[in-house]
C-alpha positions, -999 to +999 in steps of 0.1 A: -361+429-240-353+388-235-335+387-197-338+350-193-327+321-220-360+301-225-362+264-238-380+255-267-419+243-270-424+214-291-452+217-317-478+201-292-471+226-264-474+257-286-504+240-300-518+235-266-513+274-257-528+287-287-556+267-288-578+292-267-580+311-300-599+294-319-624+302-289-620+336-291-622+334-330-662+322-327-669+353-307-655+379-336-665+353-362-699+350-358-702+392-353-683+403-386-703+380-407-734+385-390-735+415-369-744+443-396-771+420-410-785+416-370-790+456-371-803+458-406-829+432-392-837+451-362-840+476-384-809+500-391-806+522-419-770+518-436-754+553-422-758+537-390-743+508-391-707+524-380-719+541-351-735+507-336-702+490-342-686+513-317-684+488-290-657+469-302-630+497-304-638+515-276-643+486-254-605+477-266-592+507-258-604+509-223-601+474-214-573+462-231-541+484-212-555+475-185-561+440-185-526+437-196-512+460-169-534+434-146-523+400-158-484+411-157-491+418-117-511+386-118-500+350-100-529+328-089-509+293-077-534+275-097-537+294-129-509+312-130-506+350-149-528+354-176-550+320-179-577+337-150-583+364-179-589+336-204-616+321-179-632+350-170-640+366-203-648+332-221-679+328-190-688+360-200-684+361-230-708+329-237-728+342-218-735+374-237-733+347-272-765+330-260-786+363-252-770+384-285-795+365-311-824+370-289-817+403-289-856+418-297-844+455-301-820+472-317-806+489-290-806+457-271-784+441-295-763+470-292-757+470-259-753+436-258-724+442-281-707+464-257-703+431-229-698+413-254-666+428-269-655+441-231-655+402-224-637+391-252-615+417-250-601+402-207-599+365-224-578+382-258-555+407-245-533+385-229-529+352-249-507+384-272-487+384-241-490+344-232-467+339-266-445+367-253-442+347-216-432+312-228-415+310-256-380+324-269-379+350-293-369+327-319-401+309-316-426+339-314-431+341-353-442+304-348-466+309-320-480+338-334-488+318-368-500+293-348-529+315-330-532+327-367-539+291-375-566+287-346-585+323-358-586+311-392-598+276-382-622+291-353-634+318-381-642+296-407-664+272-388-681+304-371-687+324-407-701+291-423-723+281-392-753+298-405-750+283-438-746+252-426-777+253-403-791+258-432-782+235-460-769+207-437-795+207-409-823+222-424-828+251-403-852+281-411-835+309-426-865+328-433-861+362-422-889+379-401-885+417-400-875+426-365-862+389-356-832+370-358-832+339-380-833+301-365-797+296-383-779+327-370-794+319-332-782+282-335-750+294-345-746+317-315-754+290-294-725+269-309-702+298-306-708+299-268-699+261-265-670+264-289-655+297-271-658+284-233-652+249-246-615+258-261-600+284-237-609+258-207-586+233-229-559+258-231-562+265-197-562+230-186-532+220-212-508+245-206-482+260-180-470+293-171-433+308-158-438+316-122-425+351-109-393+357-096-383+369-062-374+403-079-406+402-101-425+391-064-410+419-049-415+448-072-452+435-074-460+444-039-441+480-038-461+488-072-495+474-055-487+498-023-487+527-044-521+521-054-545+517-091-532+551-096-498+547-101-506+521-128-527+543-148-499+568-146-476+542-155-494+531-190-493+567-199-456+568-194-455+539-218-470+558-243-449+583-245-419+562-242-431+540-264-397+518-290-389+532-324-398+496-341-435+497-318-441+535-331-432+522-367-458+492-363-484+515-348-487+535-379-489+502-401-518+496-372-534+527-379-543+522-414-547+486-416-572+483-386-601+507-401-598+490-439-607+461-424-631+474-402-650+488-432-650+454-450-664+443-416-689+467-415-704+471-450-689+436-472-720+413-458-749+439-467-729+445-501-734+408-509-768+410-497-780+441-510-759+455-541-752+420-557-784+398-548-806+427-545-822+420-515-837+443-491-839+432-451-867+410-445-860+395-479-848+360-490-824+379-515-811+396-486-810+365-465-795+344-493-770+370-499-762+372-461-754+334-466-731+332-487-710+364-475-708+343-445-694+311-464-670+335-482-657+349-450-655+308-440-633+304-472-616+336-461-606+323-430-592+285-445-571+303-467-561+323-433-553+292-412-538+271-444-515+297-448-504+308-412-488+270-413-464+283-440-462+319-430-430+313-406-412+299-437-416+334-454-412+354-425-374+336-421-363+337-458-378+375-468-380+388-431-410+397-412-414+434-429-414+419-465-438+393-457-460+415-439-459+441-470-464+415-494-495+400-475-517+432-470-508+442-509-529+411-519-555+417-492-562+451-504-560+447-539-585+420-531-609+443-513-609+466-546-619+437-568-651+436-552-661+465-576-659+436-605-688+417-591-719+435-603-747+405-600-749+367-589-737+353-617-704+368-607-704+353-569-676+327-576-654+360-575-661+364-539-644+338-533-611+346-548-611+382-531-617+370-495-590+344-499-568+372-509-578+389-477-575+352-458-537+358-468-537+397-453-553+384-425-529+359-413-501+381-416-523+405-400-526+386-371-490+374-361-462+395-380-470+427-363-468+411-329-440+390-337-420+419-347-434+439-317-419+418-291-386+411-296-384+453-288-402+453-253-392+454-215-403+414-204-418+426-171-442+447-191-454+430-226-488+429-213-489+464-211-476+475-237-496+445-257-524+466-246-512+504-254-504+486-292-544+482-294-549+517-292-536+519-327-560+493-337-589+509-321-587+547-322-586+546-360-618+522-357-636+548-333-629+578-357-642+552-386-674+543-360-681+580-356-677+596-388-681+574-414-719+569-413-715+609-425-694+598-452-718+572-463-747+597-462-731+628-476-707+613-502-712+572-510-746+582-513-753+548-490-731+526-513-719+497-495-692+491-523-682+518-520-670+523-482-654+482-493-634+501-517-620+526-494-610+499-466-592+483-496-571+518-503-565+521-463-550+486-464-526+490-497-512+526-480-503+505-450-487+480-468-461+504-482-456+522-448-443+490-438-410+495-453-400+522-426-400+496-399-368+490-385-370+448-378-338+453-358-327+477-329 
């Protein structure tokens, strides 16, 4: 809960704070619209596909509670709480852009994955919390729409990179078996510049609250007792977790592995079950392209929208909103089943703006409504333990879902789309059990 009255950002300063994001943004960007085709290149069958996108939920679930117990113990005199995470994991995390399309193995992509997502996941974690430090709950829908805005701008320039390489630039798209396009490497590269490029501005352009003497002094008695005692503490947390944050964690739980299934299986359905390619092919590739510039329309329709998602959040309430937004993204996801060739592409492009709406709800009501319900000295924390019910259902999708592909989808890409489209409408209705007020 709010102790302390803070003032009021102007547009600018929340701007200035958010920015980060759209760093962040090229990082996940660049792997859902590209990552599934990388393994199909290196050589993945489709059942397997899941199983090598294990990295990002499990990386989030380690590293994410942590990092956020971290950064609320943190104060560096320079850079203040949480903006050392932000550095650290955009180094890293460029780092890991530059090598992941040089990848020459499959498992070396994989693993590659792994660092990848751990890095994103110490610059993410606590920009959640970084809206939840500086501004008044009154102005938390706002800065959460406002780091929607920077992932939909971020996303769209990253989904569309390849395509651009392509058709503006003139790069080879000509798919090798067992190697990564020119375009998608090019595109990486970018990403790396654009990720280290923005967080460094937000880091540069914005200030933090320093600590308290109480907050000072109950850092070093909790520091005395040792990493232990903070372990102990986040499972405390979860089991004495707010009404409202249980209510949103269930919402969490289904909405998380629909779109992880779009994320996993709505590129190669482009590619393979409407263009007909196969990997190695220029159907495939061609396919591959323009799944990426739908996800880039996807994500303007996400950042156009998050400017006017406050407005609806304020007259219909968070909750309504929030319902109303993933009904449209997951009806969306089950029109993909009316696109049966490429004459019918144009389609695409009205179903992933659908989701573009989901997703910017996706990616501030939730949290908005989240933090008007949690202890101030520990929103990092609990920011963290609230990812568990993004990445749980993720890990049970990562692990058994390739069976479900094999066994019953008979491989159908669609398909598993279709089911993350379901996953997505059921969420939307459990939405009406939150409780926006305590």
């Amino acid at each position: 809960m709010e102790t302390t009255k803070k003032p009021a950002l102007s547009f600018w300063q929340i701007w200035n704070m958010s920015f980060g994001f759209m760093g962040i943004q090229f990082g996940w960007g660049l792997q859902m619209a590209n990552m599934s085709s990388i393994y199909e290149n290196l050589g993945a069958k489709p059942e397997e596909i899941p199983a090598l996108w294990l990295a990002a939920p499990l990386t989030g679930l380690i590293v994410q509670p942590i990092i956020g117990y971290l950064s609320d113990r943190t104060w560096h005199k320079t850079l203040g709480r949480r903006r050392p995470y932000f550095l650290i994991g955009a180094v890293l995390s460029s780092i890991c852009l530059i090598l992941m399309p040089n990848s020459s193995t499959l498992w070396m992509a994989a693993g590659l994955l792994w660092v990848l997502d751990s890095s994103i996941n110490i610059s993410m974690e606590p920009f959640r919390a970084f809206v939840a430090d500086n501004l008044a709950e009154n102005q938390r829908a706002r800065g959460f729409a406002m780091q929607s805005f920077f992932i939909g701008l971020g996303a769209t320039i990253a989904s569309a990179l390849p395509w651009i390489f392509t058709n503006w630039l003139d790069v080879s798209s000509t798919p090798v078996q067992g190697h990564i396009p020119d375009n998608v490497k090019w595109s990486f590269y970018i990403g790396a510049l654009a990720f280290l490029g923005a967080v460094i501005y937000s880091v540069l352009t914005s200030k933090e609250y320093p600590p308290t003497a109480l907050e000072i002094e109950n850092r070093k008695a909790e520091e005395s007792k040792g990493f232990g005692a903070g372990i102990k503490e986040i499972f405390r947390a979860i089991f004495s977790m707010p009404k409202r944050m249980k209510q949103l964690a269930l919402v969490q739980f289904l909405t998380w592995p629909g779109l992880f299934l779009m994320w996993f299986f709505y590129t190669p359905t482009v590619a393979v079950e409407i263009f007909g390619g196969n990997p190695g092919t220029q159907a495939y590739t061609d396919g591959q392209n323009l799944a990426g510039l739908t996800y880039s329309f996807e994500n303007v329709v996400t950042f156009i929208f998050a400017l006017i998602l406050p407005l609806f959040a304020r007259k219909f309430s968070m909750k309504w909103t929030h319902f109303t937004c993933l009904m449209l993204g997951g009806t969306g996801l089950l029109m993909i089943n009316l696109v049966q060739d490429r004459e019918q592409v144009g389609l695409l492009f009205v179903i992933m703006g659908l989701v573009g709406i989901a997703w910017s709800s996706i990616l501030s009501m939730p949290y908005a409504m989240l933090t008007g319900c949690l202890p101030q000295n520990k929103i990092g924390m609990y920011m963290g333990i609230f990812n568990f019910f993004i990445v749980l259902p993720e890990i049970l999708a990562s692990l058994l879902f390739g069976k479900i592909m094999e066994h019953w989808l008979d491989g159908s890409r669609m398909a598993a789309v279709t089911i993350g489209g379901v996953l997505i409408i059921v969420a939307a209705f459990l939405t009406w059990r939150i409780q926006e007020h305590e």
